[in-house]
RODO-2510 file (C-alpha; in nm, 4 decimals, decimal comma):
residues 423
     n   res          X          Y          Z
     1     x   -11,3483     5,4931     3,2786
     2     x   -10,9694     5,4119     3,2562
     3     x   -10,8938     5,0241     3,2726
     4     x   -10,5625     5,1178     3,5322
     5     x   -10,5514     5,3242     3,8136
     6     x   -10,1863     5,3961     3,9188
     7     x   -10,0782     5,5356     4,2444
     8     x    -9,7658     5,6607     4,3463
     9     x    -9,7200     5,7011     4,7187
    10     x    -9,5193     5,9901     4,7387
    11     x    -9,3258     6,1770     5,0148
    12     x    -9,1138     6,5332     4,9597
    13     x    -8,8994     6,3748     4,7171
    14     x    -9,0303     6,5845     4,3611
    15     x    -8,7061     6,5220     4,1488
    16     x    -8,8083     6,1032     4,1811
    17     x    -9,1434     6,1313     4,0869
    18     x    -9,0445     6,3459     3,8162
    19     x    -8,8410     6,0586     3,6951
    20     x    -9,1436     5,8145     3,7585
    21     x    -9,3895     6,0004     3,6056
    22     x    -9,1814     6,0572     3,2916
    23     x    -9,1726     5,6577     3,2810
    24     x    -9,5418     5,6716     3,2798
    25     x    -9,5933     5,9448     3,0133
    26     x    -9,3819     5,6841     2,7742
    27     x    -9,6148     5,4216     2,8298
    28     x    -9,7353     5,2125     2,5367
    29     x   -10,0335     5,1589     2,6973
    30     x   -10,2730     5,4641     2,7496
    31     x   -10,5994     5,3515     2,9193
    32     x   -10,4607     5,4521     3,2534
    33     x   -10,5137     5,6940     3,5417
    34     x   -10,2370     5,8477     3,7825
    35     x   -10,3438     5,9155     4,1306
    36     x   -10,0419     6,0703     4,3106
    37     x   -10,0672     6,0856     4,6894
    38     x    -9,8645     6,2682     4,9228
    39     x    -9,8030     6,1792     5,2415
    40     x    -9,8666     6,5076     5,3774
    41     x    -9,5948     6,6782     5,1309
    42     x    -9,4559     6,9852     5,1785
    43     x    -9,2253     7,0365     4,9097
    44     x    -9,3176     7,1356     4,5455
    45     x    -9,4467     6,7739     4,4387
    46     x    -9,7611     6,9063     4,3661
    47     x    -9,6212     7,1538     4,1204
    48     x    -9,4226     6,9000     3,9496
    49     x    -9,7541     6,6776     3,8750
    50     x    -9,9320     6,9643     3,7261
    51     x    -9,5638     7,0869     3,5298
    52     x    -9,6681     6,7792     3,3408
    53     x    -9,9471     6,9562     3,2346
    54     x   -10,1259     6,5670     3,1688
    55     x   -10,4699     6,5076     3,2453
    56     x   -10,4148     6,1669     3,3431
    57     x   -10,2129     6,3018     3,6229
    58     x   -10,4349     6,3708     4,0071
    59     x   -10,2617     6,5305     4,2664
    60     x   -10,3833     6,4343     4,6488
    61     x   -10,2255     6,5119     4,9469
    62     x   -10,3026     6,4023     5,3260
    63     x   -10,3600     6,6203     5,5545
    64     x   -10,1401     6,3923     5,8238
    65     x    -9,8479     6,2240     5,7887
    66     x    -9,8686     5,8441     5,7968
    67     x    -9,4907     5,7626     5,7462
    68     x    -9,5241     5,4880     5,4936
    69     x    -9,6856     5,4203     5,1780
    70     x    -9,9854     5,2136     5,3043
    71     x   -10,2033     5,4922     5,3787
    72     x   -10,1475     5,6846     5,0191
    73     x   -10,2133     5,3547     4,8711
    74     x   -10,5433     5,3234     5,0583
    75     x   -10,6437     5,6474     4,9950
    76     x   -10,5320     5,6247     4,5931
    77     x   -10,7932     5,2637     4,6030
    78     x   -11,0723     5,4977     4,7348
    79     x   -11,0295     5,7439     4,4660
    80     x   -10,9450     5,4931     4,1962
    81     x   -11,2344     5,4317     3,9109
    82     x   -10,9619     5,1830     3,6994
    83     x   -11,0768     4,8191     3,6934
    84     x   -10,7026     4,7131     3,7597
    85     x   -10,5150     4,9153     4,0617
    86     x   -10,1042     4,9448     3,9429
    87     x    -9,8541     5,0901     4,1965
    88     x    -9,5434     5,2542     4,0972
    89     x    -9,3059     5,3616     4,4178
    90     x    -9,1831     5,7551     4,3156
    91     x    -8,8327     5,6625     4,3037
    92     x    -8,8626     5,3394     4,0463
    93     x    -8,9252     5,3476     3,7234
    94     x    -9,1664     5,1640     3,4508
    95     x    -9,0052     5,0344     3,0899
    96     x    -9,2704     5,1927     2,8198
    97     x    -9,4278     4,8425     2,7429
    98     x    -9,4668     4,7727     3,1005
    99     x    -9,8567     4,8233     3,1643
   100     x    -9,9338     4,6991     2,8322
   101     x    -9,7567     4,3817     2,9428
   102     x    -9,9630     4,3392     3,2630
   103     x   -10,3312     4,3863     3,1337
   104     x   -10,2075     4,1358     2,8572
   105     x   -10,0919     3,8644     3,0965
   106     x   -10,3930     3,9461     3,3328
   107     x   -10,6700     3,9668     3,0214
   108     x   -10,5317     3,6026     2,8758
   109     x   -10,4651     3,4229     3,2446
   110     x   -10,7928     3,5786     3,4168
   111     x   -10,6109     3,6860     3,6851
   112     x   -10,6350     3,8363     4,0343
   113     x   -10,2561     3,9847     4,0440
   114     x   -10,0466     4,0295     3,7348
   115     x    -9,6326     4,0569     3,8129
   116     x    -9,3344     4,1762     3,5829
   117     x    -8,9553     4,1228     3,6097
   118     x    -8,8557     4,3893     3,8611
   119     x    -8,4538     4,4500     3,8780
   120     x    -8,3382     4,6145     4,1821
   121     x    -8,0135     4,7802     4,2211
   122     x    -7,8153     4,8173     4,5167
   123     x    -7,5839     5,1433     4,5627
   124     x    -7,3406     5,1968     4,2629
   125     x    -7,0456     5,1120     4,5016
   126     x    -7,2549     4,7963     4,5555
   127     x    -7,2280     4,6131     4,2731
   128     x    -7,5385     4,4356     4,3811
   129     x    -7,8774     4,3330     4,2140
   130     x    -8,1442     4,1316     4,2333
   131     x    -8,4475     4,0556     4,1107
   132     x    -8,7609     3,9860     4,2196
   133     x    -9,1363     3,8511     3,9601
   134     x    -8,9786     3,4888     3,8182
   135     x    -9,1792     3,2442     3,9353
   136     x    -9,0182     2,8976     4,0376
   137     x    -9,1162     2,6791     3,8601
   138     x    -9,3566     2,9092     3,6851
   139     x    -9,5346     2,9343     3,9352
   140     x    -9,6013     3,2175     4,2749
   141     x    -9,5918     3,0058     4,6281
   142     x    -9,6122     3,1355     4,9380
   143     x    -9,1839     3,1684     5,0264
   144     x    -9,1974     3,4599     4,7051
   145     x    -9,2654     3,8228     4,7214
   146     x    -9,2856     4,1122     4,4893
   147     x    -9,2415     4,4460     4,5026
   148     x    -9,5317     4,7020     4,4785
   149     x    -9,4153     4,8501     4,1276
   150     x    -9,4272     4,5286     3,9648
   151     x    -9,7704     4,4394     4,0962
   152     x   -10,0993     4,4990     3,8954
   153     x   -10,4498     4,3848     4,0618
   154     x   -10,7822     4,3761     4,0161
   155     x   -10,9949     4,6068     4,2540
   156     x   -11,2316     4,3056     4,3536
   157     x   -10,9317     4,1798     4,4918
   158     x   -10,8897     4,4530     4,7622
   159     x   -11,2829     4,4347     4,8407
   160     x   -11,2307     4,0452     4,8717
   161     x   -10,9106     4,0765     5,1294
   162     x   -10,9122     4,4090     5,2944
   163     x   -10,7370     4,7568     5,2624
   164     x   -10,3091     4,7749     5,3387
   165     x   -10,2650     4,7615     5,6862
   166     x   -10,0918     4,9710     5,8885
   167     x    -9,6996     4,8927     5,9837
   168     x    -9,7272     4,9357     6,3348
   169     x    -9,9454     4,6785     6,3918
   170     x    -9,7848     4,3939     6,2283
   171     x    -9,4922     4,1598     6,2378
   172     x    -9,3634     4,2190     5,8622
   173     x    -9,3748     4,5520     5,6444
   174     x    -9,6805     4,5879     5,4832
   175     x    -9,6147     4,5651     5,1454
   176     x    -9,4738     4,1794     5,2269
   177     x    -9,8455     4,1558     5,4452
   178     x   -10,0784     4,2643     5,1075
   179     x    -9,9077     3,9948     4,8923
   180     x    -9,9337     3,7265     5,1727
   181     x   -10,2833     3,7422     5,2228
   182     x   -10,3543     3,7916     4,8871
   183     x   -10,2220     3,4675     4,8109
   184     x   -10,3667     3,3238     5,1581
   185     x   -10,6786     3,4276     4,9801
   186     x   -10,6691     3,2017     4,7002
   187     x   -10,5733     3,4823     4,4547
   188     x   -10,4083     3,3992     4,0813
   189     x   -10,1153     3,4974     4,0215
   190     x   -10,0003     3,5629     3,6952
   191     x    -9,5793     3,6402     3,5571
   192     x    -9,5613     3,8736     3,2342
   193     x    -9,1985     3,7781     3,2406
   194     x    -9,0832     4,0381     3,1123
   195     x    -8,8312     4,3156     3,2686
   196     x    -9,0114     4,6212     3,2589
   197     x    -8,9162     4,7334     3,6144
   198     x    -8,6228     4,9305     3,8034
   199     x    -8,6131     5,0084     4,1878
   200     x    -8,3671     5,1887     4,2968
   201     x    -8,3983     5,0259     4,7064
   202     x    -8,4373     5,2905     4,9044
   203     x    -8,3955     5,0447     5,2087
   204     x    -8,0575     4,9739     5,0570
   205     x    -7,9178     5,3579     5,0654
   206     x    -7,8197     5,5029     5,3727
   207     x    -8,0039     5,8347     5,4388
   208     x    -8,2128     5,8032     5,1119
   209     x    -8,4616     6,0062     5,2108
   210     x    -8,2714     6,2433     5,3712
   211     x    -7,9790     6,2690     5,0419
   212     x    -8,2764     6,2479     4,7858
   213     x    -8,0298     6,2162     4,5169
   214     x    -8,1680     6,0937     4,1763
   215     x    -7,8728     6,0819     3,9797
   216     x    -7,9574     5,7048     3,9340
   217     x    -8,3429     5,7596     3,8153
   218     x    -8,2128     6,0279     3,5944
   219     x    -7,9022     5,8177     3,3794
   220     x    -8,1795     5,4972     3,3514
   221     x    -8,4657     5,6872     3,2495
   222     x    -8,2128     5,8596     2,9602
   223     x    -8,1762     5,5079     2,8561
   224     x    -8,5935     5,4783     2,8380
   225     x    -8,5946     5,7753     2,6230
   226     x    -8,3464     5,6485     2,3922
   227     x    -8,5714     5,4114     2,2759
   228     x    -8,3232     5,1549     2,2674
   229     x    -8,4307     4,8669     2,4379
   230     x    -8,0865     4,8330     2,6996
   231     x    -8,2551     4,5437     2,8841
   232     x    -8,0171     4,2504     2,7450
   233     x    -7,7282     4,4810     2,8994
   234     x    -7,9248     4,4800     3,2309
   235     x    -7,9904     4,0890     3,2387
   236     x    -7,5743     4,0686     3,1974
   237     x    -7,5379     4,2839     3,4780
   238     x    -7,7413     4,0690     3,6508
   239     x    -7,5384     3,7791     3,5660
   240     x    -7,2091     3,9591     3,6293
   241     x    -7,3096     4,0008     3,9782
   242     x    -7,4456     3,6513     4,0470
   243     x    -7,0841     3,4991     3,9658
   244     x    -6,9174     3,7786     4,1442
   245     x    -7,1864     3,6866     4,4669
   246     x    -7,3395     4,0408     4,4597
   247     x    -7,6833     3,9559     4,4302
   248     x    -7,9612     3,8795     4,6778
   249     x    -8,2550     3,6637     4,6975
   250     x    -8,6105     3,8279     4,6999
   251     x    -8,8169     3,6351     4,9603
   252     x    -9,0900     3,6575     5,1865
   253     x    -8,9442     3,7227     5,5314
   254     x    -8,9375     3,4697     5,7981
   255     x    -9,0345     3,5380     6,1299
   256     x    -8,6974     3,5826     6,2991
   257     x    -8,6669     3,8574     6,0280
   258     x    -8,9590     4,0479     6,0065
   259     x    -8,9756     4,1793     6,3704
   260     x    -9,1141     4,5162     6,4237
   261     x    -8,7552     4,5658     6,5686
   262     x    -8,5831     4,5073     6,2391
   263     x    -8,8479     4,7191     6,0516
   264     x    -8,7863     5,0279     6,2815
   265     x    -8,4152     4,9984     6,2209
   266     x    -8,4693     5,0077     5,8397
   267     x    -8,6792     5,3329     5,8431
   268     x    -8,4030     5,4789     6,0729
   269     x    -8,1042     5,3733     5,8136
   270     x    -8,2693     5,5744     5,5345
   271     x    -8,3636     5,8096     5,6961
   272     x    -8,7846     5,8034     5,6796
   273     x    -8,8050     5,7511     6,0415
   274     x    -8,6076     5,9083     6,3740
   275     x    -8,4537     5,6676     6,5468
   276     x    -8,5772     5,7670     6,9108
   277     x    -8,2400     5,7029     7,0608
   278     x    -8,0890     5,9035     7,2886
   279     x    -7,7460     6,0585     7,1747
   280     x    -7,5262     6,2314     7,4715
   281     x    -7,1745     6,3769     7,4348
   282     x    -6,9143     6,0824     7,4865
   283     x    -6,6860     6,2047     7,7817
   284     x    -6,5609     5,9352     7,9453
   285     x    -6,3952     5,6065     7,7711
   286     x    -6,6438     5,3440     7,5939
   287     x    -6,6295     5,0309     7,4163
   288     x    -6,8739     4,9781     7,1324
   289     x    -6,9790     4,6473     6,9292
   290     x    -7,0892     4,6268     6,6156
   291     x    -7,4180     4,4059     6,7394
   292     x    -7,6820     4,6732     6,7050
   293     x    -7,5843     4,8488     6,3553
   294     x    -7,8510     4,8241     6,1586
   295     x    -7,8638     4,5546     5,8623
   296     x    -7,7530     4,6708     5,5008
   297     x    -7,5523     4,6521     5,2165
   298     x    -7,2644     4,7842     5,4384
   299     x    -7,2104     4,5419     5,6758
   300     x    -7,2573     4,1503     5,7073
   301     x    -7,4487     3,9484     6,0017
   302     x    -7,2919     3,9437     6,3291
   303     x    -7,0397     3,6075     6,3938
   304     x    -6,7900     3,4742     6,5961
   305     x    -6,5742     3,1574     6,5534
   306     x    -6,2969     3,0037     6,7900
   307     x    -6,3750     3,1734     7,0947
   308     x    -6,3170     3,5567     6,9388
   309     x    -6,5484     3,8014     7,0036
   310     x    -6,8322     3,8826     6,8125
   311     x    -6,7786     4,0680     6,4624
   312     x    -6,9267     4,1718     6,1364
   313     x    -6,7420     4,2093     5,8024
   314     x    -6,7753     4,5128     5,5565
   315     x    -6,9167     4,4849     5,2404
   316     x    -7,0459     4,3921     5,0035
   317     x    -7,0305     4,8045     4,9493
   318     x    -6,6762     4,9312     4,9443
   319     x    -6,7766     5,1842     5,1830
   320     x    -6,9404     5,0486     5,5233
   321     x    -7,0613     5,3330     5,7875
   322     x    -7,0716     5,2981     6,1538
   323     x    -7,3179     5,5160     6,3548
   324     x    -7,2885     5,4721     6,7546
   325     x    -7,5638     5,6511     6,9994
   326     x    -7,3416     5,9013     7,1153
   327     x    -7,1852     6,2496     7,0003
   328     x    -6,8115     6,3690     7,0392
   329     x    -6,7413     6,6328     7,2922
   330     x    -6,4060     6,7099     7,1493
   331     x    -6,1106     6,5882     7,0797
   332     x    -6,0991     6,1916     7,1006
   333     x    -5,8965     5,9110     7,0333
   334     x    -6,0990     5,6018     6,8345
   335     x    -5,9317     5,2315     6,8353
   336     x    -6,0689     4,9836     6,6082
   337     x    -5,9995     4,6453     6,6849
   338     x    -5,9678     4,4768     6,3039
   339     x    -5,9970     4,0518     6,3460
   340     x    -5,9742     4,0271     5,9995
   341     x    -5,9139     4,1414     5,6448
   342     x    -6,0219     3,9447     5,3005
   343     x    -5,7210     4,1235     5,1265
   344     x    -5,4168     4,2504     5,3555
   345     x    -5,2438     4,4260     5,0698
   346     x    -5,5617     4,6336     5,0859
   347     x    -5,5161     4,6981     5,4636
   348     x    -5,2953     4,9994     5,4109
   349     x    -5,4870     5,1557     5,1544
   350     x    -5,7920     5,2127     5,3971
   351     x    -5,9616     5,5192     5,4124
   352     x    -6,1327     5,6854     5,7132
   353     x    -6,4208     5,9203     5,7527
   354     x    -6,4883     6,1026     6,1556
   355     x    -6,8409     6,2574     6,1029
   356     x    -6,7649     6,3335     5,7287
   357     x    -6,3979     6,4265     5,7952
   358     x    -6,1020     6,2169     5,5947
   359     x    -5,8959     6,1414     5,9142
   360     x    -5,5283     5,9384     5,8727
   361     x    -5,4346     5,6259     6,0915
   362     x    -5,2129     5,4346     6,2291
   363     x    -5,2017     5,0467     6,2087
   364     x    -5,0343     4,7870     6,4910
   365     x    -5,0606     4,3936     6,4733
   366     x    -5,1426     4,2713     6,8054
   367     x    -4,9994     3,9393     6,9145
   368     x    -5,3165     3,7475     6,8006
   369     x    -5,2476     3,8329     6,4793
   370     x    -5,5530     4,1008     6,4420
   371     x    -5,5354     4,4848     6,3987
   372     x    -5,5693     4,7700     6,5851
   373     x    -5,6135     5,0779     6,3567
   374     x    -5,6186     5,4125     6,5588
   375     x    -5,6748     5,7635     6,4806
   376     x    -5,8180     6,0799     6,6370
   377     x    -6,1148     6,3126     6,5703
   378     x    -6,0232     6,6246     6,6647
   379     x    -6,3865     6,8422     6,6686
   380     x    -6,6804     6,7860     6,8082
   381     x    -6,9990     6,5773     6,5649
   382     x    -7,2384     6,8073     6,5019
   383     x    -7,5254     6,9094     6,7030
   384     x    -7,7830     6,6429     6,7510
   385     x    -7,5988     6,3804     6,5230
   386     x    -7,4599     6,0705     6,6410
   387     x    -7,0928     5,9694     6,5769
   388     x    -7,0254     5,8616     6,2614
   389     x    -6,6820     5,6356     6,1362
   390     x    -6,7103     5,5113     5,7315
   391     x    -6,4747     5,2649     5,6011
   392     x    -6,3647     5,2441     5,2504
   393     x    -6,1821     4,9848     5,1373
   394     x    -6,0561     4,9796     4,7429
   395     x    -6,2154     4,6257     4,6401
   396     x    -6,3738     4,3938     4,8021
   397     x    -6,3390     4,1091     4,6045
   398     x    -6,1643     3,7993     4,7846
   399     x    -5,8558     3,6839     4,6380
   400     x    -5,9055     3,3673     4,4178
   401     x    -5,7491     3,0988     4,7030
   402     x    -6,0459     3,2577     4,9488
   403     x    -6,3331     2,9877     4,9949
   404     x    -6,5367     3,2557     5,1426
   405     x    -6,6389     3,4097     4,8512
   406     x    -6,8452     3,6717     4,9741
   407     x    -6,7344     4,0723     4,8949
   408     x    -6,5888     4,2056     5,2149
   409     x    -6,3186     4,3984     5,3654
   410     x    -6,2567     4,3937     5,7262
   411     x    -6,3895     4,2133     5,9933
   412     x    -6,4884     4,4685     6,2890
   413     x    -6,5267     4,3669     6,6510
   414     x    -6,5541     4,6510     6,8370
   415     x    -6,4843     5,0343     6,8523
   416     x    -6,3232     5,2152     7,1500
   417     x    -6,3672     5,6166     7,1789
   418     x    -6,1093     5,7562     7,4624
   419     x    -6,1994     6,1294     7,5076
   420     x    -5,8841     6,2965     7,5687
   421     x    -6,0058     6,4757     7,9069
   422     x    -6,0743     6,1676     8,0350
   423     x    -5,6971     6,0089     8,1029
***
């Protein structure tokens, strides 16, 4: 009987949980079993697992789709025979002493729940990490949350607080509900503090699952199988992007937060989830806002200040995506009214994107002293897409004198779309 049982929730995405299983054939510590569950795959995951050619390694694959990693997990417990129950998503990865480091810190502590350092990078163009498994004060409370792949528990625990519940049903993702009531429960918690996890956020990439690129999984996990332990370099980064404000704080949601509204939106920005929304050709003249793009590394909360309209600034990516609920017909004028810009020697250098297709522009400075940056689209989006505009802006550091010291680029109010038919 193994004294782990990992699971790796796993949908159509083989060249990631290549990567992750590779992480777990260097592990130090070898008492383990690897249940890999597919969420009703379809690809050639299953031939990847057995490619490994590793007994350790169980392939299982649901008959339905459940579109999350809840029911895999569930269905991994049920199959599990490990006295501890380790999850590993497919597209992080696990340092080699990372399991050995967990059934240490949960042997000597007695533990319910075991955690290591987890590091999570945003997209390269980011700059962004954070990081989630320090205790304050040394200690887990209920405002703290960890991700799945740094987590290690005990099996009693699940008998003692339930199964992982089904999205749908609640008011925060599920992964955020398992550690919640496991603490509710009285569970200990235990750190290893030690970095022996990378997540690559896949709720931080626009169209993850639909891109599936691994090029990130693949140049960290060369560093693994160096053998040279690169972690010090990874804690600078970390640093790096603290003083340059590019990192984010890991916390349980709050309840204006974690709506089942939010939730939806960030299954429909990478791509795991449709959207539902109806897109229809854009033939007459509208005006959009930026108040229902979804929330990301790409663009900053809504505001407003001094009786402008509402706006959100780019960044703290250089390159900051727009998607509206409707699809051009043809050729058609866009306006962009700009209300401000961190850096306006960086104003002329901006870049623009129609639906994947560089466009040029044309700035004017209204009387206000905000922008209007036009240009034209000149074919039709693609079937069944909505209308996409991306922004890249070369930096998005504020100059020195700035007191907002957030990354950003412009400040976006609204987008107008004049069909040319319809003057």
């Amino acid at each position: 009987m193994p004294r782990v049982s990992v699971i790796i929730a796993t949908y159509n995405w083989s060249e990631a949980l290549r990567c992750a299983l590779r992480s777990l054939q260097l592990q130090t510590f070898t008492d383990f079993e690897v249940l890999v569950v597919g969420d009703a795959c379809t690809d050639d995951s299953a031939d990847v697992v057995a490619g490994f050619a590793d007994p350790r390694f169980r392939w299982m694959n649901r008959e339905r789709n459940a579109g999350g990693q809840w029911a895999p997990n569930n269905d991994g417990i049920s199959e599990a025979a490990g006295e501890f129950i380790a999850y590993l998503g497919h597209d992080d990865l696990w340092y080699p002493t990372h399991l050995e480091s967990l059934v240490r810190a949960a042997d000597a502590n007695r533990a319910d729940v075991a955690c290591a350092i987890a590091m999570m990078y945003g997209p390269p163009e980011t700059g962004v990490r954070a990081v989630c498994g320090v205790f304050r004060d040394g200690a887990m409370d209920a405002s703290q949350f960890v991700v799945p792949s740094s987590l290690m528990h005990t099996r009693t625990l699940i008998e003692r607080i339930g199964p992982w519940r089904d999205p749908d049903g609640l008011q925060m993702p599920t992964d955020c509900e398992l550690v919640r009531r496991a603490f509710e429960s009285g569970a200990r918690f235990v750190a290893t503090d030690e970095l022996t996890v990378f997540k690559f956020n896949a709720a931080w990439r626009r169209d993850a699952y639909g891109r599936r690129r691994t090029d990130e999984q693949r140049e960290l996990l060369a560093k693994i199988e160096s053998g040279v332990d690169f972690r010090t370099g990874e804690l600078i980064g970390l640093v790096r992007a603290f003083v340059s404000n590019r990192t984010i704080e890991i916390r349980m949601p709050v309840a204006d937060e974690a709506t089942a509204g939010a939730m939806r939106s960030t299954r429909t920005f990478k791509g795991a989830r449709a959207s539902g929304q109806t897109i229809e050709p854009l033939r007459l003249a509208r005006l959009f806002t930026l108040a229902d793009q979804p929330p990301s590394l790409e663009w900053y909360a809504p505001q407003g200040m001094d009786g402008l309209e509402s706006y959100r600034w780019s960044g703290p990516s250089n390159r900051s995506m727009l998607r509206f609920p409707a699809s051009l017909a043809g050729t058609t004028d866009i306006r962009v009214h700009v209300v401000g810009v961190a850096d306006p020697d960086r104003l002329e250098a901006l870049e623009i994107e129609v639906d994947g297709t560089p466009v040029g522009h044309a700035i004017s400075t209204n009387p206000d002293g905000s922008h209007t940056v036009r240009f034209r689209a000149e074919s039709p989006t693609p079937s069944g897409n909505a209308v996409s505009i991306q922004f890249k802006v070369e930096g998005t550091t504020p100059p020195a004198k700035d007191p907002d010291r957030r990354p950003r680029g412009i400040a976006v109010a609204s987008v107008e779309f004049v069909p040319i038919n319809s003057r």
